[in-house]
Chimera marker file (.cmm) of the C-alpha trace (Angstrom):
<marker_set name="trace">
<marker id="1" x="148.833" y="55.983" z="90.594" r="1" g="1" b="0" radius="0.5"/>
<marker id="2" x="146.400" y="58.444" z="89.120" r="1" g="1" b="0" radius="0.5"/>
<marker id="3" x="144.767" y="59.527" z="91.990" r="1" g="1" b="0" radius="0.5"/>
<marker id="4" x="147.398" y="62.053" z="93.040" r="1" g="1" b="0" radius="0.5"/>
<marker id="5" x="147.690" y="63.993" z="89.935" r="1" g="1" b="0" radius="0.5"/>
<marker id="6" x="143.572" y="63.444" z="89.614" r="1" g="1" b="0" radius="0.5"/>
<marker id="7" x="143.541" y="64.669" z="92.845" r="1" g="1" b="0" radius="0.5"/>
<marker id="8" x="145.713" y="67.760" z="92.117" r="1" g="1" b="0" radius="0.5"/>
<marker id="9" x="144.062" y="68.546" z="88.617" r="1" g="1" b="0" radius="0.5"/>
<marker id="10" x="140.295" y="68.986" z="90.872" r="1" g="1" b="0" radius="0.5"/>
<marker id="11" x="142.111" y="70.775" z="93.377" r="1" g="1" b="0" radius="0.5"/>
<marker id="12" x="143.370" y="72.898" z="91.166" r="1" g="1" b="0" radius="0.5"/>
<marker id="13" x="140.463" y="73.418" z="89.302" r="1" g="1" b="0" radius="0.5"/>
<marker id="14" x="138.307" y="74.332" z="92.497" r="1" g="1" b="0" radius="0.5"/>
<marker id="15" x="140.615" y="77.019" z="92.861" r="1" g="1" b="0" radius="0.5"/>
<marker id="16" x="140.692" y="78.036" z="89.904" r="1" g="1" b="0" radius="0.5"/>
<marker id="17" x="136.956" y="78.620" z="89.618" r="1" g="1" b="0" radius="0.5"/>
<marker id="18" x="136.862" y="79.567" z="93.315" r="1" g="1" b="0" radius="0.5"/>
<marker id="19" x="139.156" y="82.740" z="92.019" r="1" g="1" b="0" radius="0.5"/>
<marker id="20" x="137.182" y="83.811" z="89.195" r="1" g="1" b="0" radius="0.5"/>
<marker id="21" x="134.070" y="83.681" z="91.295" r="1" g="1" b="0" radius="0.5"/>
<marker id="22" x="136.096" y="85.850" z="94.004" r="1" g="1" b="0" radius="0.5"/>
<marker id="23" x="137.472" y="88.326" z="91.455" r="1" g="1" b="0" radius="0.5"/>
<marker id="24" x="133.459" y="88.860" z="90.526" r="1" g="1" b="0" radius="0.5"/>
<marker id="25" x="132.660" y="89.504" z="93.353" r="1" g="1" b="0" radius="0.5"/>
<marker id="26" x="135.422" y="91.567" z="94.175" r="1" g="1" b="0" radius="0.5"/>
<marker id="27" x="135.050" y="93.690" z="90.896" r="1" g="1" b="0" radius="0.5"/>
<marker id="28" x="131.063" y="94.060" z="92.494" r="1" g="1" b="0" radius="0.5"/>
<marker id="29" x="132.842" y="95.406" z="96.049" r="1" g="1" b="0" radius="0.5"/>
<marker id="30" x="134.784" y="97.666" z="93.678" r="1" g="1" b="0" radius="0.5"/>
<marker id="31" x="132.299" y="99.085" z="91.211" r="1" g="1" b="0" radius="0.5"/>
<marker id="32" x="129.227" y="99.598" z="93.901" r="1" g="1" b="0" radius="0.5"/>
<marker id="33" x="131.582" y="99.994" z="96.952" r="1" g="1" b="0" radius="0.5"/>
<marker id="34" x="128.822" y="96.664" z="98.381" r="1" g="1" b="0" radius="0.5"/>
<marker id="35" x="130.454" y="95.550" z="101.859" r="1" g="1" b="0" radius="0.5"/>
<marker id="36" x="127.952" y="92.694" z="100.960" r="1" g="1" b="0" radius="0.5"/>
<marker id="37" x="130.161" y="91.883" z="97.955" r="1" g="1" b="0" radius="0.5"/>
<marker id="38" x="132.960" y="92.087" z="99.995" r="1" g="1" b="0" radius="0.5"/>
<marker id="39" x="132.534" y="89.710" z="102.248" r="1" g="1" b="0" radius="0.5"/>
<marker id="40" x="131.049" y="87.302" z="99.600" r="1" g="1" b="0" radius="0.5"/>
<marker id="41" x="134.541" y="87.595" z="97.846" r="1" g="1" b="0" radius="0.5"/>
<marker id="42" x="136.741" y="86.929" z="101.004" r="1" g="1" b="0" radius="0.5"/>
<marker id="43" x="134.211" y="84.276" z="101.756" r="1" g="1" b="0" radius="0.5"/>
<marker id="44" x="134.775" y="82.475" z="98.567" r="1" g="1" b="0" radius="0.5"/>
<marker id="45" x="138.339" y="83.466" z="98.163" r="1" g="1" b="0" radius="0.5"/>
<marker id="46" x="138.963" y="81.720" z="102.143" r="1" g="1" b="0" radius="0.5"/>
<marker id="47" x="136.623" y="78.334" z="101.065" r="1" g="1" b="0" radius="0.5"/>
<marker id="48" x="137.216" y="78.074" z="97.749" r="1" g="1" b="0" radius="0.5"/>
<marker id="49" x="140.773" y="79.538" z="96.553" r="1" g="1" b="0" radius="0.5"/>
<marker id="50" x="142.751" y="78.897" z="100.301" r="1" g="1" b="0" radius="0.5"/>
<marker id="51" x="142.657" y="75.489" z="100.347" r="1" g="1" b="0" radius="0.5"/>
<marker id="52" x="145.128" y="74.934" z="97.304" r="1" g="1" b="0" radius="0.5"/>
<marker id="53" x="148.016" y="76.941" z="98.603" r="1" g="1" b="0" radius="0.5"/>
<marker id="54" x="147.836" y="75.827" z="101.947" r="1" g="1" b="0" radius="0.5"/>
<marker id="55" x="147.519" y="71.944" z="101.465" r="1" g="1" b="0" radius="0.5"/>
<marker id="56" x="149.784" y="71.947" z="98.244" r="1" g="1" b="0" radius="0.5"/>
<marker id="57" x="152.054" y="75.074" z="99.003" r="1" g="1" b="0" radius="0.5"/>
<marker id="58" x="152.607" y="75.821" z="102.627" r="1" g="1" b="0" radius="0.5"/>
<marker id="59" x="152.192" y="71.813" z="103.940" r="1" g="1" b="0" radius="0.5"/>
<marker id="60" x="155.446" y="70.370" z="102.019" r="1" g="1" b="0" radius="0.5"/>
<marker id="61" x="156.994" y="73.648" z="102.738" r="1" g="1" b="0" radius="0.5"/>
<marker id="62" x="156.511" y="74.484" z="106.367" r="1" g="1" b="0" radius="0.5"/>
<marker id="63" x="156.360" y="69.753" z="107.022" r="1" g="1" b="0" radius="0.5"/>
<marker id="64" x="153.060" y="70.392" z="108.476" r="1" g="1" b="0" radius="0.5"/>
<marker id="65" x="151.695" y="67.091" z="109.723" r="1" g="1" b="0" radius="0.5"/>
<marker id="66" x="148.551" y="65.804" z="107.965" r="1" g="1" b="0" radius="0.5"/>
<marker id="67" x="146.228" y="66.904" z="111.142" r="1" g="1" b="0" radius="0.5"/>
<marker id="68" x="147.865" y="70.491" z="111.438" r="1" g="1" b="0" radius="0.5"/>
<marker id="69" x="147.107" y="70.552" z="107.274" r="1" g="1" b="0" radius="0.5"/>
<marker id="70" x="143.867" y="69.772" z="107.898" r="1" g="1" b="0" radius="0.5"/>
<marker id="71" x="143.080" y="72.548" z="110.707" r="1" g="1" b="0" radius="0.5"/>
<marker id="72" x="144.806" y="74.858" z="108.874" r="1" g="1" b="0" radius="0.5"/>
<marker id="73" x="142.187" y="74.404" z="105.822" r="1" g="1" b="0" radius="0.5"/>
<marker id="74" x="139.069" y="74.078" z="108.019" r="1" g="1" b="0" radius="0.5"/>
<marker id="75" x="140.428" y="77.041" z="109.379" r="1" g="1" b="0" radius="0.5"/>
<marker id="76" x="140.437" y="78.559" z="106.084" r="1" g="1" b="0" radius="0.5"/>
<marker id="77" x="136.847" y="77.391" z="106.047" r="1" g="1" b="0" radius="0.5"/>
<marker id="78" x="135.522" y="78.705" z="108.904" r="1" g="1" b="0" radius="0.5"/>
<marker id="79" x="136.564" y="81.979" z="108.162" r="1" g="1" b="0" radius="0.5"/>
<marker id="80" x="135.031" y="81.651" z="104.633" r="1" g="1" b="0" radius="0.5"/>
<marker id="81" x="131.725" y="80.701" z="106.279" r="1" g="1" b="0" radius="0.5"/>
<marker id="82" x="131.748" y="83.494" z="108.463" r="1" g="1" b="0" radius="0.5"/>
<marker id="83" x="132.579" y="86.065" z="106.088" r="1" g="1" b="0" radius="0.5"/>
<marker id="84" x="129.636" y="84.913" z="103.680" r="1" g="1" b="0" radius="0.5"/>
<marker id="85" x="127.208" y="85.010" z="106.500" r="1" g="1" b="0" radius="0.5"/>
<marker id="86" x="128.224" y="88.156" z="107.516" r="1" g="1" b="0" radius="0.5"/>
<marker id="87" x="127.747" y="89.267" z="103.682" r="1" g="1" b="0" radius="0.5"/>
<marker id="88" x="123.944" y="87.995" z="103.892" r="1" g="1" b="0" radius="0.5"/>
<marker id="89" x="123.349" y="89.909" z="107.116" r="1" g="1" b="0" radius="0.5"/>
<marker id="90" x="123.051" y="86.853" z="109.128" r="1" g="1" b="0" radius="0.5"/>
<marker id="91" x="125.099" y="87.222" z="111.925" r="1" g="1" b="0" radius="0.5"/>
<link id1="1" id2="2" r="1" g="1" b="0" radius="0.2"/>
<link id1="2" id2="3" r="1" g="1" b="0" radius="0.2"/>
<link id1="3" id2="4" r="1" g="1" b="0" radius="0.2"/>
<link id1="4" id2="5" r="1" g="1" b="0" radius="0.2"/>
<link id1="5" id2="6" r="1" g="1" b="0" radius="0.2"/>
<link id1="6" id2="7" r="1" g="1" b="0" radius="0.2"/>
<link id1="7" id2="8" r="1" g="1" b="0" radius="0.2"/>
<link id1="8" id2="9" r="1" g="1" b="0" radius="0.2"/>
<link id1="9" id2="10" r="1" g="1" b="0" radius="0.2"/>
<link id1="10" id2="11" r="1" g="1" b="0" radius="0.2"/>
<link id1="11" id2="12" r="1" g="1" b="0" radius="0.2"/>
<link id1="12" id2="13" r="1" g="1" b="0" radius="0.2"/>
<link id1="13" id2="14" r="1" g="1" b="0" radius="0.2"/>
<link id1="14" id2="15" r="1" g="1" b="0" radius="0.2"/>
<link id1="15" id2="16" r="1" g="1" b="0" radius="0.2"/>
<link id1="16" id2="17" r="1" g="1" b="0" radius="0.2"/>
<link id1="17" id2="18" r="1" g="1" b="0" radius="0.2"/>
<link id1="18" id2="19" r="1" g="1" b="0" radius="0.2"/>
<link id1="19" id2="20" r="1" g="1" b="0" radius="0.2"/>
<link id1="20" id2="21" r="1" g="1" b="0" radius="0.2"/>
<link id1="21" id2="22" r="1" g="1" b="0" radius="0.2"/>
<link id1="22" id2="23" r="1" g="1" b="0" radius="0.2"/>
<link id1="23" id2="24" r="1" g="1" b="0" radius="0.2"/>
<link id1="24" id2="25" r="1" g="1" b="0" radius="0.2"/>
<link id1="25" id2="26" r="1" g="1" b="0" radius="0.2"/>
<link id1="26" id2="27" r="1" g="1" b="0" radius="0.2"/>
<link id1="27" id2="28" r="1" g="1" b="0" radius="0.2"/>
<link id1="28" id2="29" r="1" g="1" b="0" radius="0.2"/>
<link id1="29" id2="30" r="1" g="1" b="0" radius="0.2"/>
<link id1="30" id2="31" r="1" g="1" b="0" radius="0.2"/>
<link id1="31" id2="32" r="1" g="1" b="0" radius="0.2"/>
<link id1="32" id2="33" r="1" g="1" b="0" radius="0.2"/>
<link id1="33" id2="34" r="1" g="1" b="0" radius="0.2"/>
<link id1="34" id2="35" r="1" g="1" b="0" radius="0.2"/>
<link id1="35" id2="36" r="1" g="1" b="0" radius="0.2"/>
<link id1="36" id2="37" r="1" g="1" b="0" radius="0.2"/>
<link id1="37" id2="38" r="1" g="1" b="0" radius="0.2"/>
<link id1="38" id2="39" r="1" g="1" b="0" radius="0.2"/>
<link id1="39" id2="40" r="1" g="1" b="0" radius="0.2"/>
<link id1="40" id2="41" r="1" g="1" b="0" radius="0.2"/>
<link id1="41" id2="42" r="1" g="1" b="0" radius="0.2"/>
<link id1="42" id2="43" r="1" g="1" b="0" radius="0.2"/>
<link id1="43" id2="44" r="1" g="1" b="0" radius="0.2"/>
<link id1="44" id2="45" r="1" g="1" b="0" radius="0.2"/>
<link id1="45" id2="46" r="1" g="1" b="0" radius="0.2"/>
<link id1="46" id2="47" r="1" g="1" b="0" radius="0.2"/>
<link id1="47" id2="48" r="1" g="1" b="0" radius="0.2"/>
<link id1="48" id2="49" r="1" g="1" b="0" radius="0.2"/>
<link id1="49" id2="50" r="1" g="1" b="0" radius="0.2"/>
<link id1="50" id2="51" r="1" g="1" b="0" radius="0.2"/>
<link id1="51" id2="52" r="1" g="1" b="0" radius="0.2"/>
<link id1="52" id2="53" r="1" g="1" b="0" radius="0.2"/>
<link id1="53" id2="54" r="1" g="1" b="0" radius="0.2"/>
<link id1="54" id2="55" r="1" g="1" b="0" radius="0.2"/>
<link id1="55" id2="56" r="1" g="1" b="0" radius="0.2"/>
<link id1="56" id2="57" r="1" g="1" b="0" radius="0.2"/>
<link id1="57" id2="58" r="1" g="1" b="0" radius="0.2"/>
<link id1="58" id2="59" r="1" g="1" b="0" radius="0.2"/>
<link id1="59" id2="60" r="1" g="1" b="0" radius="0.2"/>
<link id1="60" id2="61" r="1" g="1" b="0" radius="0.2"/>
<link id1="61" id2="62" r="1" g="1" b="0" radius="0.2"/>
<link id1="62" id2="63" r="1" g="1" b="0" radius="0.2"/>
<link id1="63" id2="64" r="1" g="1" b="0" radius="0.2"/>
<link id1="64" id2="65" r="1" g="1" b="0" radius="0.2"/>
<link id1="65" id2="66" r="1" g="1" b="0" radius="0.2"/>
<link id1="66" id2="67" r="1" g="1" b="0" radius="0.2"/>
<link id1="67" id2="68" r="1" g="1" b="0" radius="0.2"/>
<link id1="68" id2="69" r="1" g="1" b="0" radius="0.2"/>
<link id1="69" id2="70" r="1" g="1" b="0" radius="0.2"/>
<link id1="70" id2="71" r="1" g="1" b="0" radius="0.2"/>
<link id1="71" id2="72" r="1" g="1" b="0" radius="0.2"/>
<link id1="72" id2="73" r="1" g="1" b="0" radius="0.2"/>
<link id1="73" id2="74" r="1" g="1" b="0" radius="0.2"/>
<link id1="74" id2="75" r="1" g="1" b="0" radius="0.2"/>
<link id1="75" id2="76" r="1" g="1" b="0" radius="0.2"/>
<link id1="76" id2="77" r="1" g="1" b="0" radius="0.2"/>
<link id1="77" id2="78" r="1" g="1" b="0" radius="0.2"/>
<link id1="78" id2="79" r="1" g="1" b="0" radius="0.2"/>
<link id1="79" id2="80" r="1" g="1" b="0" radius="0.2"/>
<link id1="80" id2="81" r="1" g="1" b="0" radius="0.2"/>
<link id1="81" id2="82" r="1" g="1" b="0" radius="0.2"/>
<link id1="82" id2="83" r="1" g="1" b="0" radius="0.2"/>
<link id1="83" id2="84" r="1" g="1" b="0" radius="0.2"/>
<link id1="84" id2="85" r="1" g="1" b="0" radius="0.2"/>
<link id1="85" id2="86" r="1" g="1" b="0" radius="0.2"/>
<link id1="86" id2="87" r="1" g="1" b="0" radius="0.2"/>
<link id1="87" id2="88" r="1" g="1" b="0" radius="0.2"/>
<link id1="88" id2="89" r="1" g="1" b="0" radius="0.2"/>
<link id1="89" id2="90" r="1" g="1" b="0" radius="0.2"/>
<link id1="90" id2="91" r="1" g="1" b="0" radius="0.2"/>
</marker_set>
């Protein structure tokens, strides 16, 4: 069975580098006050980071079904999405 801890190990690591790439970003919002940077780190942070805690932390905890998991991450997603476009002015 090593696709579960495989699995975990790339989840992990997505989030991982999903929060340094957020923490740039949000070190950009900080030093040049950039809304633009802002939204690019709550974009990343909600596509890249969220993902982890809510299918490994909050799932077992709160016995979400697999489906509710699953919205609960595209969710996560979505809101990602939106916040990066917003960052690059196109919506």
């Amino acid at each position: 069975m090593i696709g579960e801890p495989l699995l975990f190990a790339t989840a992990a690591l997505v989030a991982a580098l999903g929060g340094v790439a957020a923490a740039l970003a949000a070190r950009g919002y900080r030093r040049h006050d950039s809304t633009t940077m802002g939204l690019l780190a709550v974009g990343v942070f909600c596509v890249a980071v969220l993902p982890f805690p809510i299918g490994y932390g909050l799932a077992p905890l709160l016995a979400l079904s697999d489906a509710a998991t699953l919205l609960c991450i595209l969710l996560a997603h979505i809101a990602g999405l939106v916040a990066m476009l917003a960052s690059l002015d196109a919506i």
